[in-house]
Structure formats: C-alpha cells, structure tokens
LUMSETOR-515164 format. One record per residue (C-alpha): residue number from 1; z, y, x. Coordinates in steps of 0.1 Angstrom, whole numbers, m for minus. Example, Ala and Ser with C-alpha at 12.3 -4.5 7.8 and 13.67 -1.06 7.14 Angstrom:
PT    nr       z       y       x
PT     1      78     m45     123
PT     2      71     m11     137
***
This chain:
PT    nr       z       y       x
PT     1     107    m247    m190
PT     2      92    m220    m166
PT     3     111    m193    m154
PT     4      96    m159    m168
PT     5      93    m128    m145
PT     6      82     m87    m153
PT     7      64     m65    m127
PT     8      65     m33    m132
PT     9      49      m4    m107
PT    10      23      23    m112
PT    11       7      55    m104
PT    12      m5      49     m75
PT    13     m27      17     m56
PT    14       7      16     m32
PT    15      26       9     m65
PT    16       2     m19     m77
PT    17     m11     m41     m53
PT    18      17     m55     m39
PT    19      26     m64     m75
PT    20     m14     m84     m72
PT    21      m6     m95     m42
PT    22      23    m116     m53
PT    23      10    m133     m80
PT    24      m7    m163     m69
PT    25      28    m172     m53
PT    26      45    m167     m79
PT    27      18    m182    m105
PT    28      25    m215     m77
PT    29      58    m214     m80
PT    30      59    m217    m119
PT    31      64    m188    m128
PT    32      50    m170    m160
PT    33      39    m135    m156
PT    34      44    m104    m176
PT    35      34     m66    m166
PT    36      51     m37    m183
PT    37      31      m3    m172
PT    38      18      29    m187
PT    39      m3      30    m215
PT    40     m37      39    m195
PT    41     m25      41    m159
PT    42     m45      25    m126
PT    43     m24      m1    m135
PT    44     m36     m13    m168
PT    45     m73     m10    m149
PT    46     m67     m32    m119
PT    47     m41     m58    m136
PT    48     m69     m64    m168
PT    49     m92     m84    m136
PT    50     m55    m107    m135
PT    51     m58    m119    m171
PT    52     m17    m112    m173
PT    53       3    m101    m203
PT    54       2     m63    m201
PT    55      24     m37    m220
PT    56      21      m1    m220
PT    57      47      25    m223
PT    58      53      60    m223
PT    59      60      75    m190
PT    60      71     106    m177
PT    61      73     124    m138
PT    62     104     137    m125
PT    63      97     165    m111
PT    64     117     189     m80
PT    65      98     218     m91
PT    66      97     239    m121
PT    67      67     227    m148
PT    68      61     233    m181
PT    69      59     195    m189
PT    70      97     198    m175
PT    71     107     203    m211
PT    72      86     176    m223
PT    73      86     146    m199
PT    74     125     138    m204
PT    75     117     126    m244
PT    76      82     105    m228
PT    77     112      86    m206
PT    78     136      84    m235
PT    79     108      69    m255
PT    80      92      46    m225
PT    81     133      37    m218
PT    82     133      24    m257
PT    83      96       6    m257
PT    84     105     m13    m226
PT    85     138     m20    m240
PT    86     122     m39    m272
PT    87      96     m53    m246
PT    88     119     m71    m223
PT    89     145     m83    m253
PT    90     112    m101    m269
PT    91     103    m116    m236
PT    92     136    m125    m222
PT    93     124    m124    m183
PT    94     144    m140    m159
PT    95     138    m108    m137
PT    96     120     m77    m133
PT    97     103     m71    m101
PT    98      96     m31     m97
PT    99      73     m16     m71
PT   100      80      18     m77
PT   101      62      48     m95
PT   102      77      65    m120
PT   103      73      43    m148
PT   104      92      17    m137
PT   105     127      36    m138
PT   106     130      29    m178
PT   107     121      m3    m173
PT   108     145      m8    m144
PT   109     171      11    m163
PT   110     163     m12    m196
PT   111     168     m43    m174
PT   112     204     m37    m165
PT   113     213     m25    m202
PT   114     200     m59    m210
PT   115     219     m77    m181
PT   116     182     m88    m167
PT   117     185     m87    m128
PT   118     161     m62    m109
PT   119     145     m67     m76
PT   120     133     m34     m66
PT   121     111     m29     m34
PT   122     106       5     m13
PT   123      74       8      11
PT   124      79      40      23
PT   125     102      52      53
PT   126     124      68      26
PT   127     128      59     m12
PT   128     109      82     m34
PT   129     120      98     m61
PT   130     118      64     m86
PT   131     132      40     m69
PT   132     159      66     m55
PT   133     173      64    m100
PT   134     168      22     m94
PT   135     185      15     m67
PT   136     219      21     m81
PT   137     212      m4    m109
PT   138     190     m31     m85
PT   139     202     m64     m78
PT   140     183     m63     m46
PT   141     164     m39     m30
PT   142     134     m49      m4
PT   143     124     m23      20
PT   144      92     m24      51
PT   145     109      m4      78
PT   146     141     m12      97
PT   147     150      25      95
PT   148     152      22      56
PT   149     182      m3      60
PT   150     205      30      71
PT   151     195      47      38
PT   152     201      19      14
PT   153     231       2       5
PT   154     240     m27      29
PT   155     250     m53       2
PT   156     217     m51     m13
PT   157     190     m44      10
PT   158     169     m65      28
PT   159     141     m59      53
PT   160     111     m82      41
PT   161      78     m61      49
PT   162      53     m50      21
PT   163      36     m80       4
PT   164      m1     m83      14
PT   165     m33    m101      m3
PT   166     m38    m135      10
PT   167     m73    m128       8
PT   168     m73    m104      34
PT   169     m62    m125      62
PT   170     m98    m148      54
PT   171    m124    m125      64
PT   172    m160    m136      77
PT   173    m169    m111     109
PT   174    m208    m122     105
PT   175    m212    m115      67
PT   176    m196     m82      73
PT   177    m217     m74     102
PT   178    m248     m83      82
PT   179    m238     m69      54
PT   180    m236     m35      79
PT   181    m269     m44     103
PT   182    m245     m47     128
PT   183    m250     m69     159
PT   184    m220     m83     182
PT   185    m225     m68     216
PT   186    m211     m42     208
PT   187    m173     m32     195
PT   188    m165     m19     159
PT   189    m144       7     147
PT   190    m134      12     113
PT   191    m124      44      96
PT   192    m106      39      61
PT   193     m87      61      36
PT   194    m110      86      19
PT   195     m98     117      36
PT   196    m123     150      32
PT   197    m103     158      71
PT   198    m108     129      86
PT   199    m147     122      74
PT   200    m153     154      90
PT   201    m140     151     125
PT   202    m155     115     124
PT   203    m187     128     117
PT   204    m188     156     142
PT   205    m176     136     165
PT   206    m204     110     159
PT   207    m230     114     183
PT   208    m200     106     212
PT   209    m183      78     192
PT   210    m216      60     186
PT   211    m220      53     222
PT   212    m197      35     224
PT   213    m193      18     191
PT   214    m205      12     157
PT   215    m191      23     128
PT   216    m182      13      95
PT   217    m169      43      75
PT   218    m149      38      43
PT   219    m150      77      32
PT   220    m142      76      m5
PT   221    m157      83     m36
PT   222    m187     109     m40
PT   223    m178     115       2
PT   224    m212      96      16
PT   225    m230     124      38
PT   226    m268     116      28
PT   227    m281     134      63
PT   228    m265     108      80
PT   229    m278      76      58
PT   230    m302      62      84
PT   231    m283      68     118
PT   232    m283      34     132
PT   233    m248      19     137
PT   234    m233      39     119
PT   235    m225      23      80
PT   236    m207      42      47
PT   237    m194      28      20
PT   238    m176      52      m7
PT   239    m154      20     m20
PT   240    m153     m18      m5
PT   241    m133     m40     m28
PT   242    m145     m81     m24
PT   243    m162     m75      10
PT   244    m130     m58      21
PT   245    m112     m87      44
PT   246    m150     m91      63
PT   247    m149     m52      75
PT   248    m115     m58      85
PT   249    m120     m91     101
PT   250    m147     m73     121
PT   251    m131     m44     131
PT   252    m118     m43     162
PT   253     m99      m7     164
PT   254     m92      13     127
PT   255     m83      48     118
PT   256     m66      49      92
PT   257     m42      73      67
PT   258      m6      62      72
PT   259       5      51      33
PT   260      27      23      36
PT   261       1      m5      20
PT   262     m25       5      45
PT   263     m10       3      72
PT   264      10     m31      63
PT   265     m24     m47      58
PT   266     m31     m33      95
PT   267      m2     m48     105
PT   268      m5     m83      92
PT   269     m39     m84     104
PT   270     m31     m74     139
PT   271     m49     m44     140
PT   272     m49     m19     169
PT   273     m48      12     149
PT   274     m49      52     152
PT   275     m31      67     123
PT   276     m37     103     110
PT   277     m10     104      85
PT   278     m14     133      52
PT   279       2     163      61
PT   280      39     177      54
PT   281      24     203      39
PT   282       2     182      15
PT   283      28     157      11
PT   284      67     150       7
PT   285      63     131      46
PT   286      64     101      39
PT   287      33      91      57
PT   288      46     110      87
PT   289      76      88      89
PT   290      56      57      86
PT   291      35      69     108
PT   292      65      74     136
PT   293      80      44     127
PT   294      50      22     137
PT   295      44      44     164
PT   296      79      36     179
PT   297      76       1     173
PT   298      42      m4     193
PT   299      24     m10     164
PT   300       0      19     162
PT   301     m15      51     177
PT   302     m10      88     161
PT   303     m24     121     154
PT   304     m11     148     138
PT   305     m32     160     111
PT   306     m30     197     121
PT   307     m37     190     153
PT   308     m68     168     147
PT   309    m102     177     165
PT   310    m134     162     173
PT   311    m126     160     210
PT   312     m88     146     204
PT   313    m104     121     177
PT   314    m130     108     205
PT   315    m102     107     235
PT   316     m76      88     209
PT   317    m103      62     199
PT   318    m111      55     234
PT   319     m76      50     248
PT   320     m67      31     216
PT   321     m95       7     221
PT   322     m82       2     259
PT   323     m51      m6     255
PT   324     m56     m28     224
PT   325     m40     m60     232
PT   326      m8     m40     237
PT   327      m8     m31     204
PT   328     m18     m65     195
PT   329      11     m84     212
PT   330      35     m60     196
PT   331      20     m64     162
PT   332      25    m100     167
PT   333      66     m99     172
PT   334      71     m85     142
PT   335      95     m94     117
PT   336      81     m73      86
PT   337      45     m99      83
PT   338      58    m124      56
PT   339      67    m105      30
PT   340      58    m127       6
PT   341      77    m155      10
PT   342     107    m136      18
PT   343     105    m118     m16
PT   344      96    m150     m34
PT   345     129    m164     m22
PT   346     151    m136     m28
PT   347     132    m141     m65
PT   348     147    m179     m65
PT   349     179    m174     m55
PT   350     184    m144     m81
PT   351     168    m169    m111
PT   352     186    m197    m100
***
C-alpha cells in the first residue's frame, strides 16, 4: 500500500514551486500526492498542469498592522483550520509537507490535532510570519541558510537547501541562443525578476552593457520597452516558463532579485550572480538577508537597491563577469545543492 503525503504552501511562486519541484521524487518513491491550498490562489493555477488531488480552503493573512479585514480574517482561519481538518481525516496522509504562506498554518495546525506529522520548510534568512505559528507544532523543520539554524530550534531543524526543478539543471545553450539570435563569441548576461528599478537602470545602462555582452532580459509582465524591440543583442521576454533552463544554461553572469527560490536556482546551477535585493522599505528584509548571506558565503555579488545607478550597474557587471570562476568554485562547495534528496529522506524516516 503506498504511503500518502499533503503539500501545502501558497501565495506566493516562493511558496509553490518547491512543493512542484518535489514531486517527481516523491511520485518515484511511491508516494501518492495530495495538495490542500486556497480556494483560487496561484496555487490552484500552477498545481492544475500536475494533475494532483487539489483542495481549497479558506485562508486568511495575519497581519502586524492595523486593517479592516483584521476583524474578519481570524473567522476565514477558523473556517480553513475546520475544512482542512475534515480534509486530512478523509485522506489519512502519512505527512504534511508545508512550504509556507499563510494558508498552510490551519493545515499545519490541523495536522498535529490529528497526530499527522508535519515537515515544515523555511527559504528565507528568517521565518516569516506562517511558518513562525508552525514551527512550534513541526516535526521537522528544513531551512536554506546556515544562519537560520541559530533561530530555530536545534532538535528539529535541519539545513537541507531549497528544492529545485530537475529540469533546470538540463538546459540546451544553442536552442536558447537561437531562440534569442544570439551567436557564441560573445558572453551573455541575464537579467531576471520583473523589477520596474532594475529594467530601468538595465536599460539606461544599455548602450555600455551591449559592448560587451548580449542580453537576455526577463522584465515581467506588460514591462517590454517597444523602442528598444529591434536593438541587436539585446532580447526581452515579459515571462519564460519551458524555455527557462536554456536562458539559464546560456547565461554566463545573471542579475537577479534576491528571493530565496531565485537565487537557489542560481545557486544549484552555478551561476555567478549580482543580486539587487527588494528594498527594506518595500519589504520586511528578507531579501536583504539572503542577499548577505550569499554574499558572505562567496556565492554572489550585491547592490543595494537605493544605491543602484546606471554607472554602479555597468561597473558591478563587469567585475562580476571577471572574477566569475571565484564565484563559481564557491558555488560548487556548497552544502545547501541537494535539497531534494535530503528532504525526501527526512520524509522516509518520519513515515517509516
């Protein structure tokens, strides 16, 4: 009879697909699959291409600041905390496997009423808000930095790296530079994560960049600058999903946001990397610890968001692309690239 486990994690693309990436392992391994998220999250979007069991509940934030919805949200979490209750009593998992987000913490919580062990997993530098009401009632709790280990309790928490896609690692460097009219005597750098900031300095900071390099600019939706359509090296794309692990595979130096996924995925691919991470004042800092945390380890390059110019964008890039096999040879000591297994077997030993 196969063992039966729950993933649970939305909100966010950081909350999901580490969840995706661990399914053909665990599909391998036997296991069968069940996903309890909200009722019309980005999870019930990206987890319908799976084809696994999906159950939505009612979800509400927890919020530090004062909002209307304040008054409200606690019954949603009463009400999700019941639905997910009668969810997992029907399907008797094995374990629940949380990634975080706020609608996991009923179903976390639910778990532990029902004596069903939860694995919970942290990306970021330092649990947010979600995970912070799991981790009391985890069995185990996974985290991607060694600096998380001093904020978690020691009997449970293990340092086992964010689980990537296996398909990224199998990229094709000649269909992505066809697929960009690129040719190969000349380097590529890549420029991912959508932000309005970053497009800008990238693109005044074009005419400079492009002699030495071609570009491939992942800029986010509706964030394509028409003017610059036909400038020759230079390629935009406003979303890459299946032709993803070919930019990457031919990308020789990225910039890059500093969420936790992303910069995983830069890490397991060996990626020499110059991270502007969202700023404190647009964030709660997470990505500024990640991004310090990498930086101490070897692992990538940083800017400061308010600092970032044109001139500091160019002068980065250069010195990053330099000094690449550094980063490199650092990247490749590291302890946090095989997630996967690592979580599969803490999986195992908690089913038995």
């Amino acid at each position: 009879m196969s063992k039966k486990i729950v993933l649970t994690g939305g909100g966010t693309a950081g909350h999901i697909t580490p969840n995706i990436a661990l399914l053909p392992e665990l599909e391998k391994a036997g296991y069968e699959v069940f996903y309890i998220g909200s009722y019309d999250g980005m999870e019930k979007r990206l987890m319908a291409d799976y084809h696994i069991p999906y159950y939505g509940i009612a979800t509400g934030k927890f919020r530090r600041y004062f909002d209307l919805k304040n008054f409200s949200d606690p019954f949603r979490v009463l009400k999700g905390f019941s639905e997910a209750r009668k969810i997992l009593k029907e399907l008797q998992p094995d374990v629940v496997f949380s990634k975080g987000g706020f609608v996991t913490v009923p179903v976390v919580i639910a778990a532990k009423r029902l004596k069903i062990p939860a694995l919970i997993h942290e990306s970021d530098m330092t649990p947010g808000l979600a995970n912070k009401l799991c981790i009391p009632v985890a069995r185990k709790v996974c985290c991607n930095f060694p600096e998380t280990l001093k904020s978690l309790p020691a009997e449970k928490s293990i340092l086992t790296g964010s689980p990537i896609r296996e398909e990224l690692l199998h990229g094709n460097k000649e269909a992505a530079r066809k697929l960009c009219g690129f040719h190969s005597d000349k380097p590529v750098l890549m420029i991912i994560g959508g932000s309005a900031v970053i497009n800008q300095s990238v693109r005044e900071a074009l005419p400079k960049l492009l002699d030495d390099f071609q570009i491939v600019h992942i800029c986010g939706k509706d964030k394509i600058d028409n003017l610059l359509l036909k400038t020759p090296g230079y390629k935009q794309f406003e979303y890459v999903k299946d032709d993803l692990k070919d930019i990457f595979a031919m990308a020789d130096i990225v910039v890059s946001r500093a969420g936790a996924n992303a910069i995983c995925e830069l890490l397991a691919l060996k990626k020499p990397n110059l991270l502007i991470p969202l700023s404190a004042g647009a964030s709660r800092g997470d990505q500024i610890l990640n991004a310090r945390s990498f930086e101490a380890q070897g692992f990538s390059m940083v800017i400061d968001e308010d600092y970032l110019s044109p001139g500091l964008l160019i002068e980065k890039v250069h010195a990053l692309y330099c000094s690449r096999q550094t980063y490199i040879d650092a990247m490749g000591k590291s302890r946090q690239t095989n997630a996967i297994p690592s979580i599969l077997e803490i999986i195992n030993e908690i089913t038995g």
